[in-house]
N, C-alpha and C positions, 0 to 999 in steps of 0.2 A: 270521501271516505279516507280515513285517515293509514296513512301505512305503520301496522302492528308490528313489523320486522324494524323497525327504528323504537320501538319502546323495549326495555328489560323484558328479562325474561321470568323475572318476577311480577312486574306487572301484566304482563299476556294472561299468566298462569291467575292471576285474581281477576284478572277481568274476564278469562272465561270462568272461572267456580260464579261471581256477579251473574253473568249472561246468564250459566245455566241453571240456578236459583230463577230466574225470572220465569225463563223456559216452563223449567217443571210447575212452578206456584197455576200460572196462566194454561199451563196443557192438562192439568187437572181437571181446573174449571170446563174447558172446553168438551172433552166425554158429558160431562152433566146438563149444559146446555142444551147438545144433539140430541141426549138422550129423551132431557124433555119437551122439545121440538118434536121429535118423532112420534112422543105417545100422542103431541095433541093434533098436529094435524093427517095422521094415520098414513106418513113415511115411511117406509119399510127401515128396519133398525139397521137390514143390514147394508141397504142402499145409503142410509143417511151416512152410517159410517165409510161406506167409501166416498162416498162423493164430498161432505161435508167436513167430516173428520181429516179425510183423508187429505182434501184442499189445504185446510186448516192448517196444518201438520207441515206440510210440503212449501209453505210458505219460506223457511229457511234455506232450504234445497234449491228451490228457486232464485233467491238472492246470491247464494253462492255458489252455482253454476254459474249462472250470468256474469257475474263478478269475475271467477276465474276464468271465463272465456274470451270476456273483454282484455285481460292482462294478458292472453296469449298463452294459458295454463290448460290447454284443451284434454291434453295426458289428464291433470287435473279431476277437471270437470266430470271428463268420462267414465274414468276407474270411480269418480263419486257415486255418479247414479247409480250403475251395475254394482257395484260394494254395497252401496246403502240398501238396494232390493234381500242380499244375503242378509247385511245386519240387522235388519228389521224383522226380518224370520227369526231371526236369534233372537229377536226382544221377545217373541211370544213364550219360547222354550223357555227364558228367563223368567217372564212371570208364571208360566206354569211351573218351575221350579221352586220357586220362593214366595209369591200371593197364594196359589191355590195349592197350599201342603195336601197332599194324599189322595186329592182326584183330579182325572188328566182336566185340559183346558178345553180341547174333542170331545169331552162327554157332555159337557152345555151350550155345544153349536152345533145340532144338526138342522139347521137351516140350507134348505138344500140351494138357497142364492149363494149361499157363500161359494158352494162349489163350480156355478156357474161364474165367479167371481176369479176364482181359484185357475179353471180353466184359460179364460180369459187375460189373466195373468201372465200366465206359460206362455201363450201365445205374442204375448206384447216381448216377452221378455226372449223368446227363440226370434225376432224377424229383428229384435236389436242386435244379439247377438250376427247373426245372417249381415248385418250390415257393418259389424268391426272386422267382423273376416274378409269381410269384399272390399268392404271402402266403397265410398263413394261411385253411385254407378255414373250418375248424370244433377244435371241443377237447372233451376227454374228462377231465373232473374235473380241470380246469387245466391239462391239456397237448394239444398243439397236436395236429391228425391228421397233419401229416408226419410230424415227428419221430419217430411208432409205424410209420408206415407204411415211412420210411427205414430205422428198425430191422429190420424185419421184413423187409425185403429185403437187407438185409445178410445175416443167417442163413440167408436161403433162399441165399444164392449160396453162403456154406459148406457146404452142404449138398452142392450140387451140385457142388462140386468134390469135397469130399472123394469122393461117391460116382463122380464120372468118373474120378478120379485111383485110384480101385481097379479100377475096369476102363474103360479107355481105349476108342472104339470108331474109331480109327483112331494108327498111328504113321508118326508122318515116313517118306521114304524117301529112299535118297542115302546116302553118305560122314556119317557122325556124326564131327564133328573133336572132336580131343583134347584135352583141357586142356596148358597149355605142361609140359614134365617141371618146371620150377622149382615150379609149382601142387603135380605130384603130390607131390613130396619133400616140399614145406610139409605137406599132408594128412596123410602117412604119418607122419613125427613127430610130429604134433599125436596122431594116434591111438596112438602109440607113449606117449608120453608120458602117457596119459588110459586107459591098458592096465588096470590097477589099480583104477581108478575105480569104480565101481558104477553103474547107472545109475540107481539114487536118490541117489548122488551128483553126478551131473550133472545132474538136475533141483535138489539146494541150491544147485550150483555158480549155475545159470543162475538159480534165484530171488534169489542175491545180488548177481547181476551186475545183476540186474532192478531193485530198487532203489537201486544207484548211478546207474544209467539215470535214475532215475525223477525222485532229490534231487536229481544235476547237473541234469537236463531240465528243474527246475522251476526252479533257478539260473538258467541261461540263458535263459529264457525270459522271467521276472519282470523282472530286467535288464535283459533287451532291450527290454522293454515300454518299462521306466525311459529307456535310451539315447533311446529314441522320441521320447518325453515331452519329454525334456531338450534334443533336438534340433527338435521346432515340427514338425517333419512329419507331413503328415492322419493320423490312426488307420487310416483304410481303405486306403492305400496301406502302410502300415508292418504291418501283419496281412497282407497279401499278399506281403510282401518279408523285411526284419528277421526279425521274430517267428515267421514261417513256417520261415527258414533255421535258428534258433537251435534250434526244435523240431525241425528236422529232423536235425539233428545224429547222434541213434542210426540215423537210417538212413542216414545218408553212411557212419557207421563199421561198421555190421556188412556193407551191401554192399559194401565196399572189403575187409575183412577173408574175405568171403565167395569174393572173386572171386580173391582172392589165395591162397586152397589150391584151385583149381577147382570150387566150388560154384554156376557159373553160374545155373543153372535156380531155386538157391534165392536168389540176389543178386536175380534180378526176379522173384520171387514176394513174395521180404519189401515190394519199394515197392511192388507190385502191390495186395498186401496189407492193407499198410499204408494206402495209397490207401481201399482199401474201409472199413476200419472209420474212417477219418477223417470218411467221412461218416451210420456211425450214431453219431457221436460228438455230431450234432445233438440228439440226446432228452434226454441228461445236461447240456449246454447252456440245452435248453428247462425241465428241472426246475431250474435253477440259476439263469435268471433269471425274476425275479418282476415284471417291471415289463409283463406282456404277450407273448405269441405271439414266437419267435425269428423268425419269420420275417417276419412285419409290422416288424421294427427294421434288418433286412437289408439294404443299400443291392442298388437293381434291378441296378447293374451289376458285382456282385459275379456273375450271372449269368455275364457275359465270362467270368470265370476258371472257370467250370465249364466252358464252351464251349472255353477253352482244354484241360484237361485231357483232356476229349473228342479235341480232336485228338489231343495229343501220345500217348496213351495210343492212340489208333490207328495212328498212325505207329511205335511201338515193336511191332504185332499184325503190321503188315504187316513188318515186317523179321526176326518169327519165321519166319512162312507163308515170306518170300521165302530166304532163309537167304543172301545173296548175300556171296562173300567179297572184297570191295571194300572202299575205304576213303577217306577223304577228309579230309587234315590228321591221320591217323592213328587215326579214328574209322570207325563205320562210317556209311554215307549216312542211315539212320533216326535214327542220334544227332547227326548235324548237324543235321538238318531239325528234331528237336525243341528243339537250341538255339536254332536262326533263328526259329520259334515261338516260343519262351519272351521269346527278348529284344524280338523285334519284338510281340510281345503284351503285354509290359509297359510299353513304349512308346506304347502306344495306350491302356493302363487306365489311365495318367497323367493322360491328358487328360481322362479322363471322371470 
């Protein structure tokens, strides 16, 4: 891996816009793939989206975690994960903002998995939290007991979705709105067009797309580490900000491309998703760096930003529960609220 702090800083800056052109073209792809994977062998959309999408997606997260824990960047790494669970709540508000003008993005996902998804989430993301405040309690032949312990509740929540999301033990009730007709028509050609296809060919399809994901995500990432660098601003702010956004790049574009043929439920299941294994992403982290426990190098108030995900990831549960078809500056009221959070809680993680 070549080191990006020895090229210009004009070339960092074009070789992440390169990267993340790749990113978007191939995260596009990938929503449409899952989507029609799901209809055919009758995977729940919103499971597919976390597990599948959400994999998908996390692919760059993965490489640059690992990356910066190997260089000894564990501040890095960590304010990454915890940042990137915020920023990715912020990409939904975003597309409910600007794709879905005048009705919220909550009133085409009442999918009551999401919410066990939702929950699920909180939960991964309060026992990381619990573990930058504590530090490291103890370790099991050089790795730390969160890190197993955050793993292993990650699996248990796929677990339990997948097995709720086969039998549900309640469904919405009310008016289910409709995706806009311009959504259905996108859908209906995409499947028209992919009629042929096979669907072990749609799983090559979706493993090549996977890998453009993966080499752009590492592109922009690395980069942006570099821009960082090259710019003086603290590591621990720029892993919650920069580096967070660069990574999140495959899930700005498959939930935009998602929501854009009507796949609502699976557009907040992939960040939902995504969100979750971001935080058992901590163990490959903790085997990655070798300089001591990831969580004893963790700065404490990388906590905040779990605390924030926390909210905002609740503020997205209540606006499933409430389905309210309101709006406000063309979003809906739960994706305001999580923007007014995100900016005014970055505003405050500044300071500390």
């Amino acid at each position: 891996m070549p080191n990006f702090e020895e090229f210009s800083l004009p070339l960092n800056l074009l070789m992440f816009a390169c990267g993340a052109v790749a990113v978007w073209l191939a995260g596009t792809k990938l929503s449409r793939y899952v989507d029609l994977f799901a209809d055919r062998t009758g995977l729940g959309k919103a499971f597919a989206g976390a597990l599948l999408l959400g994999g998908a997606t996390s692919l760059p997260e993965l490489a640059t975690t690992v990356t910066a824990s190997l260089s000894g960047a564990a501040e890095l790494a960590g304010t990454n994960l915890l940042g990137g669970v915020v920023m990715q709540i912020a990409v939904l508000a975003f597309i409910d903002a600007f794709v879905l003008r005048g009705r919220p993005l909550t009133l085409f996902s009442p999918r009551s998995s999401l919410l066990m998804i939702g929950v699920m989430l909180i939960a991964l993301v309060a026992f990381a939290s619990a573990a930058v405040v504590s530090g490291e309690l103890a370790s099991v032949a050089g790795i730390g007991l969160w890190p197993l312990v955050l793993t292993a509740a990650y699996l248990f929540s796929l677990w339990i979705t997948y097995r709720y999301e086969g039998n549900p033990r309640w469904e919405p009730e009310g008016e289910v709105a409709e995706p806009p007709e311009s959504a259905r028509d996108l859908k209906d050609a995409h499947e028209q067009a992919y009629s042929d296809v096979s669907t072990g060919g749609l799983v090559g399809y979706f493993s090549l797309a996977s890998l453009v994901v993966l080499m752009g995500g590492v592109v922009v990432a690395m980069t942006g580490e570099a821009i960082a660098a090259q710019s003086g601003i603290g590591q621990s702010f720029i892993g919650a900000t920069l580096v967070a956004l660069a990574t999140s790049l495959p899930e700005v574009s498959t939930t935009y491309s998602a929501v854009r043929f009507g796949a609502y439920s699976m557009a907040a299941a992939n960040i939902l998703g995504t969100n979750s294994l971001e935080i058992a992403l901590f163990l490959p982290a903790e085997i990655a760096y070798r300089e001591g426990p990831i969580f004893d190098a963790v700065p404490p108030s990388a906590a905040f930003l779990g605390a924030m995900g926390i909210i905002t990831t609740s503020l997205y549960l209540w606006g499933i529960l409430e389905r309210r078809d309101r709006t406000i500056l063309g979003m809906g009221q739960d994706s305001l609220a999580v923007l007014v959070v995100y900016i005014l809680g970055l505003a405050v993680y500044w300071t500390l």
